[in-house]
gemmi code that builds the backbone of each chain (N, CA, C; Angstrom):
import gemmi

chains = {
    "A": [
        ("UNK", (140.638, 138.435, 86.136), (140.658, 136.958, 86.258), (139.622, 136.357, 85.311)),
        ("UNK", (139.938, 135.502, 84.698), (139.457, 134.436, 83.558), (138.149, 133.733, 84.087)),
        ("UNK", (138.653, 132.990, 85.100), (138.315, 132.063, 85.548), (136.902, 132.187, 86.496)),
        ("UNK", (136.099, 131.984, 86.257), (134.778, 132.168, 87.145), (134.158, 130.980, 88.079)),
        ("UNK", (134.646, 130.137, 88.005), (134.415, 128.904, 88.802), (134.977, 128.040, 88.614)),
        ("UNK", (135.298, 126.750, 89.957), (135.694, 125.886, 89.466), (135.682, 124.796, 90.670)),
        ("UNK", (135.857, 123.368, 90.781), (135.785, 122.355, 91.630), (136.152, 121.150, 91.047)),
        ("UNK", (136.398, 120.120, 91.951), (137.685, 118.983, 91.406), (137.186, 118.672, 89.933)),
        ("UNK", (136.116, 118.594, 89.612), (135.726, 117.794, 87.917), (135.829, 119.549, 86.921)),
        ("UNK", (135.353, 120.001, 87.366), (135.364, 121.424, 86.329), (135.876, 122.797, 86.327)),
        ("UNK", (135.959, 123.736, 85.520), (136.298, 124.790, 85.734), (135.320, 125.746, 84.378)),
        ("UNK", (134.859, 126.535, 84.860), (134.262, 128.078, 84.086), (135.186, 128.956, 83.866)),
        ("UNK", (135.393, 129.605, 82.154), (135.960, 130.407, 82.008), (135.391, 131.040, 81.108)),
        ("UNK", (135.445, 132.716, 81.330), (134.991, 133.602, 80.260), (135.266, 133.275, 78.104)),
        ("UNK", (135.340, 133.859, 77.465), (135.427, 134.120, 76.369), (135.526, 135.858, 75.997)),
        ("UNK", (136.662, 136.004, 75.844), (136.390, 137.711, 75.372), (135.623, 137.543, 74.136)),
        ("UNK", (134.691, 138.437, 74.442), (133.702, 138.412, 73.268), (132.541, 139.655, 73.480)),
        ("UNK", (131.623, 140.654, 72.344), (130.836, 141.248, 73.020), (129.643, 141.026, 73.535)),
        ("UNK", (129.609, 139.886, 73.711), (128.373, 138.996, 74.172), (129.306, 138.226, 75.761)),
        ("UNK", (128.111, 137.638, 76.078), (128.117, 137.010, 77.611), (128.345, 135.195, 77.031)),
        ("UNK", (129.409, 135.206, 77.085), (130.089, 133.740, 76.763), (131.200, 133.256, 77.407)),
        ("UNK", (130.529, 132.135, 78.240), (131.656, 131.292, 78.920), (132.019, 129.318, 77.987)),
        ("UNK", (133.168, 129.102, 78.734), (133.433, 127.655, 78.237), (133.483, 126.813, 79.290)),
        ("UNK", (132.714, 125.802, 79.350), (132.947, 125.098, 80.767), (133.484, 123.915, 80.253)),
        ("UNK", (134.922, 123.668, 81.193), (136.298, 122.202, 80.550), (135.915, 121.222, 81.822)),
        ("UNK", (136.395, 120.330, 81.498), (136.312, 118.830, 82.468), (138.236, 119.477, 82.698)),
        ("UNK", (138.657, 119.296, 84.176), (139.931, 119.242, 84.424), (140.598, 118.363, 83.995)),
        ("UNK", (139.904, 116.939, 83.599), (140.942, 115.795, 82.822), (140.888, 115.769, 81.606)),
        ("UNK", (141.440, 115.725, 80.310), (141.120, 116.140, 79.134), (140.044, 115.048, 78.671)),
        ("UNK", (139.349, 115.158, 78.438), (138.772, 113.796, 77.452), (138.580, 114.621, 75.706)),
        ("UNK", (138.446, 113.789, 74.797), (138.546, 114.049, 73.320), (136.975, 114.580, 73.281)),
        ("UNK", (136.292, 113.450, 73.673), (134.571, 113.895, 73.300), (134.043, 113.483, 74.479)),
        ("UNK", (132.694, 113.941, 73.942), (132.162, 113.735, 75.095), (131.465, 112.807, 75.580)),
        ("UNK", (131.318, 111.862, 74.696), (131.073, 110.455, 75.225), (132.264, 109.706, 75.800)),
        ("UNK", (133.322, 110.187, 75.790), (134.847, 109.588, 76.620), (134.767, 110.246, 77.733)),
        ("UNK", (134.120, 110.916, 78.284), (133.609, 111.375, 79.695), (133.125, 110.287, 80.483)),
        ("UNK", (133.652, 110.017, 81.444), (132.713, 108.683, 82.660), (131.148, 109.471, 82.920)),
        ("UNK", (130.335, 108.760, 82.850), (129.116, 108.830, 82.574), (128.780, 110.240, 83.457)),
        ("UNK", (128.887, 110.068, 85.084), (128.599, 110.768, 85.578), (129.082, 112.544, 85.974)),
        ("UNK", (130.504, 112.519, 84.755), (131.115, 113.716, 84.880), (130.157, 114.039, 83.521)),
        ("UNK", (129.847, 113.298, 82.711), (129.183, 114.027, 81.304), (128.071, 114.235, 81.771)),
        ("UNK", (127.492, 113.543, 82.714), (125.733, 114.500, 83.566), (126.399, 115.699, 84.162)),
        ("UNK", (127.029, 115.582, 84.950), (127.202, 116.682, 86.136), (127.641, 118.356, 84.506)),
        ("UNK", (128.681, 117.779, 83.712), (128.428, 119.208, 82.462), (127.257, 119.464, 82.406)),
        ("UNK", (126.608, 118.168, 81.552), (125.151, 119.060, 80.867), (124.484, 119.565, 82.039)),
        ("UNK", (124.355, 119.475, 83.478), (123.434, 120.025, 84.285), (124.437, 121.511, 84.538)),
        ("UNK", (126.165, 121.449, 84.804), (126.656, 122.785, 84.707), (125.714, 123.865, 83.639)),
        ("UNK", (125.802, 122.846, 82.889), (125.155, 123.826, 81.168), (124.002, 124.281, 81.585)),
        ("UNK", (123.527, 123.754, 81.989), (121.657, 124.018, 82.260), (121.818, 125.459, 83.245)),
        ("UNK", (122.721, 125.317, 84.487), (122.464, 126.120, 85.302), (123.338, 127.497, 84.831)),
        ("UNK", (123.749, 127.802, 83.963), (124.709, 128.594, 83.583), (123.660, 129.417, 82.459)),
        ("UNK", (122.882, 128.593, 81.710), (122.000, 129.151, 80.545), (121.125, 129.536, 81.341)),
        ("UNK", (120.544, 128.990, 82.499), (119.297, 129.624, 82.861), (119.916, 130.730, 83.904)),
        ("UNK", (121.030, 130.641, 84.554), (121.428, 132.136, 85.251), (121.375, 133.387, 84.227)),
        ("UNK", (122.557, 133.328, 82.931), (122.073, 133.988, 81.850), (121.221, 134.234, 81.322)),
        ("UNK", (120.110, 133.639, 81.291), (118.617, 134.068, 81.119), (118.184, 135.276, 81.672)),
        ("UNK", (117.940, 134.579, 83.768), (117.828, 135.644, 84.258), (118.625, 136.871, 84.452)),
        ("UNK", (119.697, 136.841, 83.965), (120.638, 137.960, 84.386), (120.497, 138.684, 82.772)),
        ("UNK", (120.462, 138.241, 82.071), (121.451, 139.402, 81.075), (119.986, 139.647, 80.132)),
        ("UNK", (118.866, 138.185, 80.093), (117.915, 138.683, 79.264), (117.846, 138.606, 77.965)),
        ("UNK", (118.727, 137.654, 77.327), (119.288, 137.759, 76.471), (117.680, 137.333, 74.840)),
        ("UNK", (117.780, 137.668, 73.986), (116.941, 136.909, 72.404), (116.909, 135.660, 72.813)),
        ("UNK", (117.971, 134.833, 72.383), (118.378, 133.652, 72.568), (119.458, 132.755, 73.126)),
        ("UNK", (119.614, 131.656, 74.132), (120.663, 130.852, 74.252), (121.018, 130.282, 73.289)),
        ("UNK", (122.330, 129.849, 72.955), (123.193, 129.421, 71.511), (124.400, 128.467, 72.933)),
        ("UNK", (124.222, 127.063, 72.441), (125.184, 126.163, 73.193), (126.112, 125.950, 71.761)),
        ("UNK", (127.763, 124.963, 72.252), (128.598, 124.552, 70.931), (128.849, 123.927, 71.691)),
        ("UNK", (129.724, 122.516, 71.022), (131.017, 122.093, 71.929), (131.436, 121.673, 70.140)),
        ("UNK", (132.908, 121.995, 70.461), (133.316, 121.068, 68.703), (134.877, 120.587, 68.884)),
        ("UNK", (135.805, 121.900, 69.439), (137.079, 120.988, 69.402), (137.861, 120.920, 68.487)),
        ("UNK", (137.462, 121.544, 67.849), (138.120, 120.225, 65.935), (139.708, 121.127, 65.701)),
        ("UNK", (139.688, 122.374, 65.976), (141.405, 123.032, 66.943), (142.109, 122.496, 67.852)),
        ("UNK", (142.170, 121.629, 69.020), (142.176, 121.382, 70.171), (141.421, 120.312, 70.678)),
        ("UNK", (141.426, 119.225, 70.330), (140.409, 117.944, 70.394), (140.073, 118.042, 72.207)),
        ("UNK", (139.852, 119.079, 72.953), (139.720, 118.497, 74.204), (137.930, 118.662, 74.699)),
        ("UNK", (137.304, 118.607, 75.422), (135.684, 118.605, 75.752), (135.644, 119.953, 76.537)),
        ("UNK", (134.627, 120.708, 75.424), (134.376, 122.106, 76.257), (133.196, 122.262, 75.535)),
        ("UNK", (132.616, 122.867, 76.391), (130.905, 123.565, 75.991), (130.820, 125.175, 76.213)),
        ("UNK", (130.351, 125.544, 75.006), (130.525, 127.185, 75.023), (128.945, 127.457, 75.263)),
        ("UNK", (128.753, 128.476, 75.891), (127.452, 129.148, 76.655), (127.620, 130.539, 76.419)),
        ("UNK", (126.651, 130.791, 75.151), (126.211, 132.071, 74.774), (125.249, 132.469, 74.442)),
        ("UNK", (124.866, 133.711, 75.727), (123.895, 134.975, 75.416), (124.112, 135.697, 74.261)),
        ("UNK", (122.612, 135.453, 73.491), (122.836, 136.357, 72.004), (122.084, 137.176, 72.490)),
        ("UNK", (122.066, 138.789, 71.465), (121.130, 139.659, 71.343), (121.119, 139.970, 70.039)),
        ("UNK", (119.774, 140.504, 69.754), (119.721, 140.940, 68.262), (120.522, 142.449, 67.654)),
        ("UNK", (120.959, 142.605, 68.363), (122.199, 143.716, 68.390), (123.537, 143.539, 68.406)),
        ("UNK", (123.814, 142.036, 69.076), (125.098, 141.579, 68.896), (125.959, 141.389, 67.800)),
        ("UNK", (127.332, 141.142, 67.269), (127.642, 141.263, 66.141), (127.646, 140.409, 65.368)),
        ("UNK", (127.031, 139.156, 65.781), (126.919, 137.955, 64.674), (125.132, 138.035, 64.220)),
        ("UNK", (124.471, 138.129, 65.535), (123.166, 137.553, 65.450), (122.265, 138.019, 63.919)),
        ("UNK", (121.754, 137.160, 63.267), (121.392, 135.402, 63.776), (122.297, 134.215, 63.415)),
        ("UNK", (123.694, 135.138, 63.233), (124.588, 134.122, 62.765), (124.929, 133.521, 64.047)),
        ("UNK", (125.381, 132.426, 64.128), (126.217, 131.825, 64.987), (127.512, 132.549, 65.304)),
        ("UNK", (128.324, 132.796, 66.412), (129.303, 133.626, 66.832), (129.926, 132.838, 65.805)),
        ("UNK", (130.162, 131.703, 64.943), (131.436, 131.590, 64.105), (131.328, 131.652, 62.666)),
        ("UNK", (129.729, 132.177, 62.539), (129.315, 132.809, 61.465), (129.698, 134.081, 60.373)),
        ("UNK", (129.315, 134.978, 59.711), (129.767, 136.029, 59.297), (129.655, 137.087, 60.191)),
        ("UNK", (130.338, 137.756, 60.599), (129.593, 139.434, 60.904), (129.186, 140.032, 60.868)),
        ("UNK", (127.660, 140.783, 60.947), (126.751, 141.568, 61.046), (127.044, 143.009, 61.029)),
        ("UNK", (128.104, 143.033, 61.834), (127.912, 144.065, 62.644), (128.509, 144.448, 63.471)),
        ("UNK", (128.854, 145.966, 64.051), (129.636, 145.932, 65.277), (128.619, 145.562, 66.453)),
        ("UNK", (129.046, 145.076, 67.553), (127.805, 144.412, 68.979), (127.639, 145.960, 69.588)),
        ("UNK", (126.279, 146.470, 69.813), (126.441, 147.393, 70.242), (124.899, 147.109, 71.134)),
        ("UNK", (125.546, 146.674, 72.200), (124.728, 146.297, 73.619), (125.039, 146.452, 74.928)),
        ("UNK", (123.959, 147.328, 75.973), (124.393, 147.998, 77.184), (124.083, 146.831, 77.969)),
        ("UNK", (124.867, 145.837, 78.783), (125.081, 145.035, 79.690), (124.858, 145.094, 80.972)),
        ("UNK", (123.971, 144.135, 81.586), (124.474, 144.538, 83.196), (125.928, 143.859, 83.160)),
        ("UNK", (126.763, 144.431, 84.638), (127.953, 144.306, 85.111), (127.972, 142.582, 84.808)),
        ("UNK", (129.174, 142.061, 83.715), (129.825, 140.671, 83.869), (130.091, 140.519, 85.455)),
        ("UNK", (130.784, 140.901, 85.818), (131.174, 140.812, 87.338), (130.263, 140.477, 88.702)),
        ("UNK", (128.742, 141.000, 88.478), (127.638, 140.785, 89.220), (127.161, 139.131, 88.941)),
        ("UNK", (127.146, 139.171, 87.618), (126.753, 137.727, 86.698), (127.995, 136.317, 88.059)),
        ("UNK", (128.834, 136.423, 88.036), (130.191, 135.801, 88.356), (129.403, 134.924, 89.321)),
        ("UNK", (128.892, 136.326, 90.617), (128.746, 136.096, 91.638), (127.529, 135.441, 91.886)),
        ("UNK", (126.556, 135.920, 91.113), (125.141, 134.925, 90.693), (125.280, 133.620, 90.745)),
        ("UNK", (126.204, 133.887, 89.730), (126.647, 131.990, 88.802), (127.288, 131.489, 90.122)),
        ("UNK", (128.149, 131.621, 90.758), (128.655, 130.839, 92.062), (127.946, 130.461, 93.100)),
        ("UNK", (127.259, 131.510, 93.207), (125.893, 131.162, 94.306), (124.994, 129.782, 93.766)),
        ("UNK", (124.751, 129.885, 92.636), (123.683, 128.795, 91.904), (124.190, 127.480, 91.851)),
        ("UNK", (125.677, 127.408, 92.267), (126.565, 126.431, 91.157), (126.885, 126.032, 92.922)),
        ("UNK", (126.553, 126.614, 93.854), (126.909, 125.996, 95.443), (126.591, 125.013, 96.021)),
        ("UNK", (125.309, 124.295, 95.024), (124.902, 123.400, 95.821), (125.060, 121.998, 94.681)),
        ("UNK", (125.863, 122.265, 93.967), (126.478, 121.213, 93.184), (127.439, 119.897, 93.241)),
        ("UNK", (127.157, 118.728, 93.055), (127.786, 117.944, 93.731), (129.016, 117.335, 92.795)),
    ],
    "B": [
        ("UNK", (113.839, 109.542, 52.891), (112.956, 110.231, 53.729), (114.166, 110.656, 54.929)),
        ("UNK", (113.294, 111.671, 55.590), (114.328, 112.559, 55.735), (114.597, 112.513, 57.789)),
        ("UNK", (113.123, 111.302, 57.892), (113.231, 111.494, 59.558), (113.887, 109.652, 59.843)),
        ("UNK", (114.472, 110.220, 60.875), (115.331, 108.756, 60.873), (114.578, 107.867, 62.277)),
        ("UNK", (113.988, 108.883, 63.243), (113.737, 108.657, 64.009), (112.671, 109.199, 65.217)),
        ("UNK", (111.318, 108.582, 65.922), (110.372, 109.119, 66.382), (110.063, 108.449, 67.433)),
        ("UNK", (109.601, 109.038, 68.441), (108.970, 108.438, 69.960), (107.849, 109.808, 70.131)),
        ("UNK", (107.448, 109.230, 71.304), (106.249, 110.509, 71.416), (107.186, 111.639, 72.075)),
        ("UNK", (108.038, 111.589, 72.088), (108.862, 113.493, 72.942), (109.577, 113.772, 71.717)),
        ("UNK", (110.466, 113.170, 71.150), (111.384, 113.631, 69.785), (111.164, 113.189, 68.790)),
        ("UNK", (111.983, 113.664, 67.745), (112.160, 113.029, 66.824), (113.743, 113.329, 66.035)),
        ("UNK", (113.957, 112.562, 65.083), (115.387, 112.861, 64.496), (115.371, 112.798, 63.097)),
        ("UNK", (115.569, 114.037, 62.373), (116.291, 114.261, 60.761), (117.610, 114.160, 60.010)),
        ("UNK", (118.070, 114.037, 59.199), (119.336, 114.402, 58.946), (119.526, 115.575, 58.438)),
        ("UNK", (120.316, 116.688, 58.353), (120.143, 117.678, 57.393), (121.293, 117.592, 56.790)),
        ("UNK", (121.160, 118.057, 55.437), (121.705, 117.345, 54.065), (123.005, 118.332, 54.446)),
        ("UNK", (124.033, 117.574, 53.963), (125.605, 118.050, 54.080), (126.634, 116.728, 53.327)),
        ("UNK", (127.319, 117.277, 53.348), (128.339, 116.279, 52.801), (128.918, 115.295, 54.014)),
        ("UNK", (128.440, 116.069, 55.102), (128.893, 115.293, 56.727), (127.370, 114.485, 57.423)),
        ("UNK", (128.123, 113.183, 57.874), (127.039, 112.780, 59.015), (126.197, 113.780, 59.611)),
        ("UNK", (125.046, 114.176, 59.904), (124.806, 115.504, 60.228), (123.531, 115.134, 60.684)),
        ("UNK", (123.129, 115.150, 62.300), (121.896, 114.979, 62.122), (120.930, 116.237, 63.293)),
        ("UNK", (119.854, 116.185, 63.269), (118.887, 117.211, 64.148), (118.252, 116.460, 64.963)),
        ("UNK", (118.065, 116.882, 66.199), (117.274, 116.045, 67.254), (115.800, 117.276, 67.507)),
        ("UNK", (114.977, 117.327, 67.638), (114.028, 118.095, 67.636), (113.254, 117.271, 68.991)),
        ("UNK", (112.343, 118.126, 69.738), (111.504, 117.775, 70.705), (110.142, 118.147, 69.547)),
        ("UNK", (108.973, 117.205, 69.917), (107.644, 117.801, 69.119), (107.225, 118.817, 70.022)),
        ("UNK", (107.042, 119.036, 71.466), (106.500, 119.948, 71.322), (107.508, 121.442, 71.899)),
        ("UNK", (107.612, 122.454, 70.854), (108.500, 123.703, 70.795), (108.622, 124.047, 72.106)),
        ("UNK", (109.697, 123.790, 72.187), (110.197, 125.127, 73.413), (111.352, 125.873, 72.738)),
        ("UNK", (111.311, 127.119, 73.551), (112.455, 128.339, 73.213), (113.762, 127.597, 73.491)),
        ("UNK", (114.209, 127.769, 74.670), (115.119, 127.065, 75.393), (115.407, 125.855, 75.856)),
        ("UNK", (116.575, 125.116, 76.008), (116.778, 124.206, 76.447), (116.449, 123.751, 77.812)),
        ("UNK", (116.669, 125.055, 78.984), (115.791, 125.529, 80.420), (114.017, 125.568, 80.383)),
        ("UNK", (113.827, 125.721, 79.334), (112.211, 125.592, 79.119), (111.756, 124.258, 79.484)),
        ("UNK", (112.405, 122.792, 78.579), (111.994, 121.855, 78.849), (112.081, 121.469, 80.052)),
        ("UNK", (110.601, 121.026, 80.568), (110.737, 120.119, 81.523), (111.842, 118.924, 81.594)),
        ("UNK", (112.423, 119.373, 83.061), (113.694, 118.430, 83.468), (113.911, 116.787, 82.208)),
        ("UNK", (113.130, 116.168, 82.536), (113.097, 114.889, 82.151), (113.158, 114.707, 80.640)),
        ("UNK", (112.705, 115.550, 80.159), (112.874, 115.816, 78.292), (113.811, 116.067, 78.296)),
        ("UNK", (114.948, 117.298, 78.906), (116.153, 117.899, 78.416), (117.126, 116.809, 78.882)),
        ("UNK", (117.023, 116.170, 79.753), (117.936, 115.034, 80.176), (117.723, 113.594, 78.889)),
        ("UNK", (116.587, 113.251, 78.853), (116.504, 112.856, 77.496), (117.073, 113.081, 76.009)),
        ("UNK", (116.969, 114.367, 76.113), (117.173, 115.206, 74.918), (118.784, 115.010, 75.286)),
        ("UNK", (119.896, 115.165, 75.912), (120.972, 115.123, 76.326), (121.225, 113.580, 76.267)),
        ("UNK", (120.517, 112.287, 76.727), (120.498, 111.175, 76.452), (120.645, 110.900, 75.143)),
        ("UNK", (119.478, 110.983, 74.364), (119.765, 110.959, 72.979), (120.835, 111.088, 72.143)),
        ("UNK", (121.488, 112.563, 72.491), (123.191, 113.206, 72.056), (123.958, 112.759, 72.303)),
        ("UNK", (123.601, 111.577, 73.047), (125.085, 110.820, 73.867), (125.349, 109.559, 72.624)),
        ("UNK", (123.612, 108.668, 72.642), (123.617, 107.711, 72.077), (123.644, 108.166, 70.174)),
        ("UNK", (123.710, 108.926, 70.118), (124.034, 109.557, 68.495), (124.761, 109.484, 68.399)),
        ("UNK", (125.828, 110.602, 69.113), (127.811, 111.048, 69.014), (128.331, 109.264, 68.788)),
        ("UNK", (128.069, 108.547, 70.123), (128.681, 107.224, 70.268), (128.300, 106.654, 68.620)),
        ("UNK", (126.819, 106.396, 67.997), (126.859, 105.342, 66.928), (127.884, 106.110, 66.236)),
        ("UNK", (127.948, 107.268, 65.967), (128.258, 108.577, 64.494), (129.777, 107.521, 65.311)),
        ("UNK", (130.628, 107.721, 66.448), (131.971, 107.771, 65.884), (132.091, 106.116, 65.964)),
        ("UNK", (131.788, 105.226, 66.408), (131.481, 103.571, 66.248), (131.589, 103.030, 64.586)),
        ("UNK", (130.578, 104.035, 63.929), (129.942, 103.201, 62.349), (130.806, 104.236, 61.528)),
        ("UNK", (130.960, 106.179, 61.899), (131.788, 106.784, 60.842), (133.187, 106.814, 60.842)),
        ("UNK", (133.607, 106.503, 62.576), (134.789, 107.032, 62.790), (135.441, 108.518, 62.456)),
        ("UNK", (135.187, 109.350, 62.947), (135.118, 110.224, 62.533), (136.506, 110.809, 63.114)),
        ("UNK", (137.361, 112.458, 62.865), (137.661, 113.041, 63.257), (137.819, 113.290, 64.374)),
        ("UNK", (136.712, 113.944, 64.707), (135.529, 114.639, 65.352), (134.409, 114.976, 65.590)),
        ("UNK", (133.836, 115.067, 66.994), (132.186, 114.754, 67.067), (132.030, 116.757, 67.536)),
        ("UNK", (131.326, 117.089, 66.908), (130.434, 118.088, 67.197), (129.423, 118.492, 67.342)),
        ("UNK", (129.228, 119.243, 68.581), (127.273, 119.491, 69.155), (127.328, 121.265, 68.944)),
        ("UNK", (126.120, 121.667, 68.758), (125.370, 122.445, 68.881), (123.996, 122.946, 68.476)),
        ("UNK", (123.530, 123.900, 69.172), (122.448, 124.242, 69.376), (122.165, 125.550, 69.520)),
        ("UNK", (121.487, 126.106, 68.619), (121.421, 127.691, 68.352), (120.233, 128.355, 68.010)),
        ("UNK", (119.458, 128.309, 66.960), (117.921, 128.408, 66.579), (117.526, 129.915, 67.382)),
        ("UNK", (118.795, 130.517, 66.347), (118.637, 132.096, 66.554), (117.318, 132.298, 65.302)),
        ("UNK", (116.874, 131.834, 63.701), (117.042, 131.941, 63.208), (115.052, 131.966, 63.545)),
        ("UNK", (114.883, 129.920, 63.718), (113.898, 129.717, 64.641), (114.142, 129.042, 65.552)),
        ("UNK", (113.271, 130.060, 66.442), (113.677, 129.868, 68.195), (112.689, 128.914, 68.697)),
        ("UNK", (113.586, 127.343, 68.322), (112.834, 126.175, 69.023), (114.034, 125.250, 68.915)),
        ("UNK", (113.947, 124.806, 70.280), (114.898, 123.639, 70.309), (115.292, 122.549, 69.763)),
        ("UNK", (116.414, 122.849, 69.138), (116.763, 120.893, 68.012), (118.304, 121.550, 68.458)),
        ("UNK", (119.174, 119.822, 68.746), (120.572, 119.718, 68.970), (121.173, 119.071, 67.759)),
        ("UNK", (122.097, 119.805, 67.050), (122.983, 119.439, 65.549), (123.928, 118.105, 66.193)),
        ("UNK", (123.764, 117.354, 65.704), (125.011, 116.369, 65.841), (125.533, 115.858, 64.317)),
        ("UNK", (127.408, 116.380, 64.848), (127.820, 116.379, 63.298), (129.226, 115.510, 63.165)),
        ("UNK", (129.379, 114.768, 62.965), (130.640, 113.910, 62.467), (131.548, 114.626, 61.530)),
        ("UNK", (132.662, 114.995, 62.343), (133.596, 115.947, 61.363), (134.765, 114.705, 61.139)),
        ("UNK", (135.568, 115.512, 59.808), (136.498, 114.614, 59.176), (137.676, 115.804, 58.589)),
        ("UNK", (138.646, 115.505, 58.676), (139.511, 116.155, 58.555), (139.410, 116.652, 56.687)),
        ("UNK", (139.189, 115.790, 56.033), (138.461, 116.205, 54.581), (137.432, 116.777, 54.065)),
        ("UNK", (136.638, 116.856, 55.411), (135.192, 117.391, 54.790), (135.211, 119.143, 54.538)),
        ("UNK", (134.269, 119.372, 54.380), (134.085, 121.696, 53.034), (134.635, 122.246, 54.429)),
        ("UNK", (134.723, 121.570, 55.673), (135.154, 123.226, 56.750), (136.058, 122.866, 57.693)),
        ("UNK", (136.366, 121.660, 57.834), (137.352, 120.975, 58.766), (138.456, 121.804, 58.825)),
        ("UNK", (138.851, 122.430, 60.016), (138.837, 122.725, 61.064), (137.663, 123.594, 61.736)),
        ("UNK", (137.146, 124.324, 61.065), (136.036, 125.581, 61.519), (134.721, 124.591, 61.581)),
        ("UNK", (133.769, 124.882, 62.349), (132.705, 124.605, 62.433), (132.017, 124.704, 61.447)),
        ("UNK", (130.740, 123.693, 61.019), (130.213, 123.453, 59.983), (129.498, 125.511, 59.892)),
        ("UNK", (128.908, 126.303, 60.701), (128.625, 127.576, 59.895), (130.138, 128.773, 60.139)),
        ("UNK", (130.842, 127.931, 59.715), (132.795, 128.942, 59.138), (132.371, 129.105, 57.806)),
        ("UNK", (133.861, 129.622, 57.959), (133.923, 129.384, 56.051), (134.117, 128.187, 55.529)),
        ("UNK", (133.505, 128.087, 54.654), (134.210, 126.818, 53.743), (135.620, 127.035, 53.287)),
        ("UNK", (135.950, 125.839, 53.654), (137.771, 125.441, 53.455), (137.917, 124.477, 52.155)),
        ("UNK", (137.169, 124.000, 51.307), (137.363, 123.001, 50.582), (135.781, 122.231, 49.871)),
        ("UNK", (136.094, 121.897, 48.894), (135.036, 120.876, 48.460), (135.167, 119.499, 48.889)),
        ("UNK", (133.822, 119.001, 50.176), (134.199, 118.016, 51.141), (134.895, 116.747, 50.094)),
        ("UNK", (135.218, 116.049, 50.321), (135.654, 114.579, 49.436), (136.265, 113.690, 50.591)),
        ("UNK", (134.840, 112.885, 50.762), (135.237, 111.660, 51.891), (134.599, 110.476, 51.288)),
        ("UNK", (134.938, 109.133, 51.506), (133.941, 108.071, 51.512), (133.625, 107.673, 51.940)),
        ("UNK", (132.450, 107.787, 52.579), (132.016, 107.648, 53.633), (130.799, 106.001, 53.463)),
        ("UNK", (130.828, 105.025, 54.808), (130.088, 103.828, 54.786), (128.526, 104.907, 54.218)),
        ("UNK", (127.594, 103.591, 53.860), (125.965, 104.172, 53.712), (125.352, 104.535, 54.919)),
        ("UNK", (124.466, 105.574, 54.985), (124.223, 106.368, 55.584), (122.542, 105.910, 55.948)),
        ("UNK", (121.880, 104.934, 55.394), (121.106, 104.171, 55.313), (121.428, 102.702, 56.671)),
        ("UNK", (122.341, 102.489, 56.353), (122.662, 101.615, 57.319), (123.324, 102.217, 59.144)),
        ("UNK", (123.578, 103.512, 58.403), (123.588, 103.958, 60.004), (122.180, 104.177, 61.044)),
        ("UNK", (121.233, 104.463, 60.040), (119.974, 104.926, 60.672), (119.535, 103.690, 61.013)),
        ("UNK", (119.932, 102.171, 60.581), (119.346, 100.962, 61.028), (120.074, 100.917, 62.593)),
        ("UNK", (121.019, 101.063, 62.383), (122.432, 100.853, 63.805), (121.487, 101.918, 65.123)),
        ("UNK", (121.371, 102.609, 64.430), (120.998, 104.120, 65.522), (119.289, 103.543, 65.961)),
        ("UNK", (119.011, 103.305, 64.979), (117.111, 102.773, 65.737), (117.354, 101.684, 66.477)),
        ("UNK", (118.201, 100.602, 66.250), (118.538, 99.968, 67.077), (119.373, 100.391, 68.621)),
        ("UNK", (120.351, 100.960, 68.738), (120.439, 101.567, 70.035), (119.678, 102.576, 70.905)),
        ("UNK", (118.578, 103.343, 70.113), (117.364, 103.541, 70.499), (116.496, 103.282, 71.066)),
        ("UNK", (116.550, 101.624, 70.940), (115.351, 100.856, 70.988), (115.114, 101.180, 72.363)),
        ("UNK", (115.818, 100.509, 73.566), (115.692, 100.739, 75.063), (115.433, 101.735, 75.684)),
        ("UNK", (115.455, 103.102, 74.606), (115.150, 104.096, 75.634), (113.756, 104.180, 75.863)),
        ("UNK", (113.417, 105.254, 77.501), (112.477, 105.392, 77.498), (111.791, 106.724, 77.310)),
    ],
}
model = gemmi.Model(1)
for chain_id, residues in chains.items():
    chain = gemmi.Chain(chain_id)
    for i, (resn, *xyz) in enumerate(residues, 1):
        res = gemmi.Residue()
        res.name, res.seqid = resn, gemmi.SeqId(i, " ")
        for name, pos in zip(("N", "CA", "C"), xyz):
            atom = gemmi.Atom()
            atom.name, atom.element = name, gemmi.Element(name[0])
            atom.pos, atom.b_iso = gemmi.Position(*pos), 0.0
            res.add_atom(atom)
        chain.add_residue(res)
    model.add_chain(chain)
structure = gemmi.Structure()
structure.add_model(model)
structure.setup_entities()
């Protein structure tokens, strides 16, 4: 399953990738993200916040790397990625050149899920 | 000159591109976006709001794109970039490949930074 969270304004979904990268969508499309009603574009950036700092503690990562762009698919999504200096872009940006093959021992994605839901429980 | 904009928590550059393109920086460094104290990063997220809005108001743009990465140096500044279906990478994110030699005409870029200090003004 894709999908790692979700409630009436949002939904979390993975990114296959060899890094720890999710996309978090607004369920109604908006183009950007200032076409968001004010208080669904707070309630993202605080999703964002709590998602980078679970990934922090969980995976440990070099650095957090945020995007949102669209410019495929004009709809509002924010990508949330754990880099490591072993990963296969770093210090490129994942849409950068390639480095490299990612060759990094992970804790369990699946443990992460359950973290992130717990954190994301008391969200309004 | 190259800073468009200063208060005592941020400040704002442009970095040179053929696209609207600008950097939001906090003065004082943090790693992460979770680092800053609450009230800066909500700021700092304030700011990105009132940027995206002048960039598509005065450029009309395409597309508005955010990110934030500083794998390279690890201190927080948010890219805000006005994409155009003509500009060197349109569709791919400004670090893709280049697709083209940009060719837009774009209003002065001088007069946006007047527009933008002015919707500035009120914050706190």
């Amino acid at each position: 399953m894709n999908r790692i969270y979700e409630d009436a304004d949002i939904y979390i979904e993975w990114e296959q990738s060899d890094i720890p990268w999710v996309k978090i969508f607004t369920h109604q499309p908006y183009k950007e993200l200032t076409e968001c009603p004010e208080a669904l574009r707070r309630k993202l950036f605080d999703i964002y916040t709590i998602v980078e700092k679970a990934m922090i503690d969980y995976f440990k990562p070099t650095k957090m790397n945020m995007a949102s762009f669209g410019n495929y698919l004009p709809r509002v999504h924010i990508h949330v990625m754990a880099r490591f200096e072993a990963d296969s872009h770093f210090p490129e940006p994942m849409w950068g050149e390639k480095q490299r093959e990612g060759a990094m021992e992970l804790p369990d994605f699946r443990l992460f899920e359950a973290l992130l839901r717990e954190r994301l429980k008391g969200l309004k």
